[in-house]
C-alpha positions in Angstrom: 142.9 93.7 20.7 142.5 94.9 24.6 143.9 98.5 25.6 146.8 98.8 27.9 148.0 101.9 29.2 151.7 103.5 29.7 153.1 105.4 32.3 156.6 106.9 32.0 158.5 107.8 34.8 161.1 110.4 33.9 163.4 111.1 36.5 165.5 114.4 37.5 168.8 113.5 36.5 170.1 111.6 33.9 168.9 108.0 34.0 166.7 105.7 32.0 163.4 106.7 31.8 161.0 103.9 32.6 158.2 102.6 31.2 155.1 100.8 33.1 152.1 99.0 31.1 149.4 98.8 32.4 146.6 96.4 30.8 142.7 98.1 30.8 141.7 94.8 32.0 144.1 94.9 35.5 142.5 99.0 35.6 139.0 97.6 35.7 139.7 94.9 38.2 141.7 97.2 40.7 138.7 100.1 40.0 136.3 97.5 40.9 137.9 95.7 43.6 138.5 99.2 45.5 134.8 100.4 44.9 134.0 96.6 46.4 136.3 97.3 49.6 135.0 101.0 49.9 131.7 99.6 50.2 132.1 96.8 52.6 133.7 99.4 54.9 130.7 101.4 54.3 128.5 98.8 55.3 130.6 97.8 58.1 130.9 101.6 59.7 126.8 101.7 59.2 126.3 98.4 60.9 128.8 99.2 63.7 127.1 102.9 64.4 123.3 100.5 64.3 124.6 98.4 66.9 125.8 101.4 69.2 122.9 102.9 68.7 120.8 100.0 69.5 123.1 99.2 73.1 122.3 103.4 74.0 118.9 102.5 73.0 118.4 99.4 75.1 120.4 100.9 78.4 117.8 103.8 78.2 115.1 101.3 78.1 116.2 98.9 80.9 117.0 102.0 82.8 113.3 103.0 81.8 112.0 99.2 83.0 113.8 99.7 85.9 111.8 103.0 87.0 108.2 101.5 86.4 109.3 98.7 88.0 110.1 100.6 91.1 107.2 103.0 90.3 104.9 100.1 90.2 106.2 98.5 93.4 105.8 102.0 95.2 102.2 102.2 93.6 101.0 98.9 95.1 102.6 99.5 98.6 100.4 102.7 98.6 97.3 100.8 97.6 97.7 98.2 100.1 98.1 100.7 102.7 95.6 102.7 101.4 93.5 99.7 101.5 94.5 99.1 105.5 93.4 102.9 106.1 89.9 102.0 104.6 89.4 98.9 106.1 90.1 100.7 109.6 87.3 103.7 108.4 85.3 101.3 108.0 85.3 99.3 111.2 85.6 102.6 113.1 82.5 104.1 111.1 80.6 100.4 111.6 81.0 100.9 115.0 79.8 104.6 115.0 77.0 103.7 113.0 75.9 101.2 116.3 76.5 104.0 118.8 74.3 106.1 116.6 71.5 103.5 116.5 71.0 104.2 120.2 68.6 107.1 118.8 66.4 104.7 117.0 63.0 105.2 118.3 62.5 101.2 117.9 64.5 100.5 121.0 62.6 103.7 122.5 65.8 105.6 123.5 64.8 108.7 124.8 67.5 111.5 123.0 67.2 115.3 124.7 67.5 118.4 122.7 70.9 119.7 122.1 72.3 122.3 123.6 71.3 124.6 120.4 67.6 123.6 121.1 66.9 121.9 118.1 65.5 118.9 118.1 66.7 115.4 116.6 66.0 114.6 113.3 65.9 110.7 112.6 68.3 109.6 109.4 67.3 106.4 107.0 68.1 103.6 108.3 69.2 104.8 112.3 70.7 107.6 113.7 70.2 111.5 114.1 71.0 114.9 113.5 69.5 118.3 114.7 68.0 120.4 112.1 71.2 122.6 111.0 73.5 119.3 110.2 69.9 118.0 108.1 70.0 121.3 105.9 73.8 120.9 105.6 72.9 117.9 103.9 75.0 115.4 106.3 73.2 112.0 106.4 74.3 108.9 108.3 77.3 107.2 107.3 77.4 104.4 104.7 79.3 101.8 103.1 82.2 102.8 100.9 82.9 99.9 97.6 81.5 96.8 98.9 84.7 96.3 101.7 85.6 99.6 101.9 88.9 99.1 99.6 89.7 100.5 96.5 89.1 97.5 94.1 85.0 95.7 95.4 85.9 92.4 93.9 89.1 91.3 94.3 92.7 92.5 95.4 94.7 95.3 94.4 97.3 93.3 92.5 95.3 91.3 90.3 92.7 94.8 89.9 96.0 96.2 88.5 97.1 93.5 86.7 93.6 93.6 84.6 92.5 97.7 84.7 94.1 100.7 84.2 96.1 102.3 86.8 95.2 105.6 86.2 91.1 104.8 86.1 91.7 102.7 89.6 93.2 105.8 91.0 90.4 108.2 89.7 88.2 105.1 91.5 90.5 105.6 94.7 90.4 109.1 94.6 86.3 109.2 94.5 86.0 106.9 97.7 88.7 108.5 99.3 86.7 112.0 99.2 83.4 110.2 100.2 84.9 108.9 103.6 86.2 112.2 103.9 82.7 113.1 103.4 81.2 110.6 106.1 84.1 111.7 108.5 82.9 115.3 108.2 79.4 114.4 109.2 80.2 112.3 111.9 82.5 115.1 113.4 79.2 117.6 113.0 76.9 114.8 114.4 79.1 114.1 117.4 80.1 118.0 118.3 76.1 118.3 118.3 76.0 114.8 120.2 78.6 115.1 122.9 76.2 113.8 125.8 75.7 110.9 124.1 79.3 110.3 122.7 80.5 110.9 126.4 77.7 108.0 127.6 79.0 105.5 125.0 81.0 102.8 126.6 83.3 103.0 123.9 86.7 101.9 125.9 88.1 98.4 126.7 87.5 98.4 130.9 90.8 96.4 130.8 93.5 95.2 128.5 93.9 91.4 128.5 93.4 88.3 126.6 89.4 88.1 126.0 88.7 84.1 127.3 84.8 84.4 126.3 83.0 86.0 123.9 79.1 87.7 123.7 78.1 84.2 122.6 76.3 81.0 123.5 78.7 78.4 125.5 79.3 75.5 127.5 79.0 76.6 131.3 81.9 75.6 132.7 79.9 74.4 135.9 76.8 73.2 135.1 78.4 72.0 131.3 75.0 73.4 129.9 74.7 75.4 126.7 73.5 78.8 128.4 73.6 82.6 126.6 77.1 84.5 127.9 75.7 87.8 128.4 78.9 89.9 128.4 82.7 88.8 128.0 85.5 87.8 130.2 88.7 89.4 130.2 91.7 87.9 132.1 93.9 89.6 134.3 95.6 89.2 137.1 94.2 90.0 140.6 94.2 93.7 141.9 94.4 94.9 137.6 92.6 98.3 137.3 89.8 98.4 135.5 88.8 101.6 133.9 85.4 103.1 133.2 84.7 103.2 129.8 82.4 106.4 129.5 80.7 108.9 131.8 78.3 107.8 134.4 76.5 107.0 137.7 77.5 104.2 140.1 74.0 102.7 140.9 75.4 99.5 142.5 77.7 98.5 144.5 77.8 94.8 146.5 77.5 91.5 146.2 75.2 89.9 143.3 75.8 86.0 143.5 77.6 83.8 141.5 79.2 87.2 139.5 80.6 87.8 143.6 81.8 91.5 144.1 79.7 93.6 141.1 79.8 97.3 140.1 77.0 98.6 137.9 77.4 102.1 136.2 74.5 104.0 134.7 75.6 106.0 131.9 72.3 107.4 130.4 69.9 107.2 127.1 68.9 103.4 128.8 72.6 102.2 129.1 74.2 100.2 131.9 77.6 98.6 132.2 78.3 95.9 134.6 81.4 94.2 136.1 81.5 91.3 138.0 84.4 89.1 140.0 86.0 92.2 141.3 88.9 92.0 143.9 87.8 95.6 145.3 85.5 98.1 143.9 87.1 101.8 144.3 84.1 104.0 144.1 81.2 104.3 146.1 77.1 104.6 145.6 76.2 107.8 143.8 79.9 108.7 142.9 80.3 110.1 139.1 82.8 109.0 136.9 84.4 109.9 134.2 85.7 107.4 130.6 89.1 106.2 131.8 89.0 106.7 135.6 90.1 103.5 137.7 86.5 102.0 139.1 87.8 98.5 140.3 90.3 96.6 140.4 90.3 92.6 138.5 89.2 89.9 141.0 88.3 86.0 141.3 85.0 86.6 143.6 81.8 84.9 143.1 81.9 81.3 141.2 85.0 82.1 138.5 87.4 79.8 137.8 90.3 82.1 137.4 91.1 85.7 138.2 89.1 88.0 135.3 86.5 90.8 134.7 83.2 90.1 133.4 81.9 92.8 131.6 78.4 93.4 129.9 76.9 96.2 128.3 72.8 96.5 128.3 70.5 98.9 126.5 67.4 99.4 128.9 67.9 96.1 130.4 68.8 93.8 127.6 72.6 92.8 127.0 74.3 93.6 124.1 77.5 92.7 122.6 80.2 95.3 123.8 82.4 94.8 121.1 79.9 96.6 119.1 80.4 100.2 121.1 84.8 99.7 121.2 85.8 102.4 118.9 89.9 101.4 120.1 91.4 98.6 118.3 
């Protein structure tokens, strides 16, 4: 026989008192029915606080994505300009490494004492140094990773892609310090050098649109593949040209098909020469200084336009002057 249950209400004043029977059967179901609701609102109250916790939780990280995203943008701006910086060291030190070569005792380049006395000591592979920068340990420059940026083989981005930041920075770091290295002996070199850095035609003679290069060519006359001996800079008439180091004027006149010419000795076996000048500014003997107006741009002599012809030769022999231009 199943249990059932009575409850009697009794009330204050006079009245009926009632009677309610409850079945243990209905008990059960309405004990296990409210344990089934409290649960599911359990669950649901856990599952709602998950999911809030999981949106916080995925804000933060997108905010977090954000940064290294930004971060990482920032970082490859400063490599790539980083990278630029280099690539300009290293032109600038190629081209110091070719004024330094002057020394080499192959192209029999006479190089006085310094002013300290001390001779010039020959470096591995050209240049020189007196006898204090040699036991300071500064040596010639040299070549910083392969092309002088921070990754040898390939770009930054794809170096970053594959490496570890931080071990391509340690990398960057090291080469940086090394041309800050080189820099610091060239600056020794050349306050011990000064002479020979003042006698290095290391200027352009005149801005303008470069029409020939140090090259082999068609002559535009004869139509004859002949050796260009200098390079040709156009400009128009009456242009100033500038003397691109210290010297002596040890020319001055006519010289052919080059028409109006000005030759400038600047020591240590170099000679500049300029031809198709309008006018020439300085006289026989006169000194000059890097930068002071010489001439002016001309279409003398056989020239088929108004420009400067300009050569640079080492104790007689012309050389390209692009390789002693230290402006860009």
């Amino acid at each position: 026989m199943d249990k059932s249950y009575t409850i009697l209400l009794v009330p204050d004043r006079d009245a009926k008192v009632k009677k309610i029977r409850l079945e243990h059967r209905m008990l059960v179901r309405f004990a296990v029915a409210c344990a089934v609701v409290l649960l599911g609102l359990m669950g649901m109250m856990a599952h709602y606080f998950s999911v809030v916790s999981k949106v916080a939780e995925n804000a933060l990280i997108r905010a977090e994505n954000l940064e290294l995203q930004n971060r990482w943008r920032e970082a490859e701006q400063k490599f790539a300009h980083i990278n630029d910086e280099l690539d300009r060291v290293k032109r600038l030190n190629a081209n110091l490494r070719h004024i330094t070569s002057l020394n080499d005792p192959d192209r029999k380049l006479s190089m006085p004492p310094s002013e300290s006395g001390q001779a010039p000591v020959e470096f591995v592979g050209g240049g020189v140094a007196t006898e204090p920068a040699r036991a300071a340990g500064v040596g010639p420059v040299g070549k910083v990773g392969g092309e002088g940026k921070m990754i040898a083989d390939g770009d930054s981005k794809g170096a970053l892609e594959d490496g570890d930041l931080l071990k391509q920075l340690d990398e960057l770091g090291k080469k940086v310090k090394a041309q800050e290295g080189e820099a610091r002996a060239l600056q020794s070199y050349f306050e011990d050098q000064q002479a020979l850095l003042a006698s290095a035609p290391s200027i352009w003679p005149v801005r303008g649109w470069v029409t020939s290069d140090f090259s082999v060519r068609l002559d535009p006359y004869t139509g004859e593949r002949v050796m260009h001996e200098g390079i040709d800079v156009a400009g128009s008439v009456g242009t100033p040209v500038r003397a691109p180091a210290d010297g002596t004027v040890v020319f001055n006149g006519l010289e052919g098909g080059y028409g109006h010419v000005l030759v400038i000795d600047h020591g240590y076996g170099l000679k500049t020469r300029y031809g198709h000048l309008s006018r020439i500014d300085v006289k026989l003997g006169d000194k000059v200084k890097r930068g002071q107006f010489i001439a002016a741009v001309g279409n003398s002599g056989r020239s088929t336009g108004p420009h400067l012809h300009y050569e640079v030769r080492v104790n007689g022999v012309a050389d390209n002057p692009r390789k002693f231009i230290l402006e860009e």
